[in-house]
C-alpha positions, 0 to 999 in steps of 0.5 A, a space after each residue: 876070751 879072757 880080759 886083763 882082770 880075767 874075767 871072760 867077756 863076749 867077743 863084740 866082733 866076730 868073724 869066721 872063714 869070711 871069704 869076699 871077691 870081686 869078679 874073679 878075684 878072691 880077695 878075703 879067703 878063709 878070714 877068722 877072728 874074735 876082737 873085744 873092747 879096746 884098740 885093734 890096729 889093721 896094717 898091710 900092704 895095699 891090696 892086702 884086702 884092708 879096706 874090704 874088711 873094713 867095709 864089711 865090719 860096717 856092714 856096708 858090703 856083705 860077704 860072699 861066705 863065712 859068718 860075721 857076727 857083730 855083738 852076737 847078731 849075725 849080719 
């Protein structure tokens, strides 16, 4: 990643295919991406699997698959 000076810096969040479910119901498939410092912004429907995302970028809920990463430590 590449800041606006240009330097390169460490992504601090780190996701790659985080899949979540709840019963049958699938709701993460395949989720990949990197954030740095600064804003980021989550919009979409309801239902759309924000909230679940956002638990487990707090670690409150743990993935069923995939590889998250916060500030290079896989959690």
């Amino acid at each position: 990643m590449t800041s606006t000076d240009g330097t390169r810096s460490a992504p601090t969040v780190q996701l790659t295919d985080i899949t979540r479910s709840y019963r049958s119901h699938r709701v993460l498939r395949g989720v990949s991406f990197d954030l740095t410092h600064g804003v980021t912004g989550l919009l979409g429907p309801n239902g759309a699997g924000k909230t679940t995302l956002l638990r487990l970028l707090a670690t409150v809920l743990a993935p069923d698959g995939g590889d998250l990463r916060l500030l290079g430590r896989n959690v």
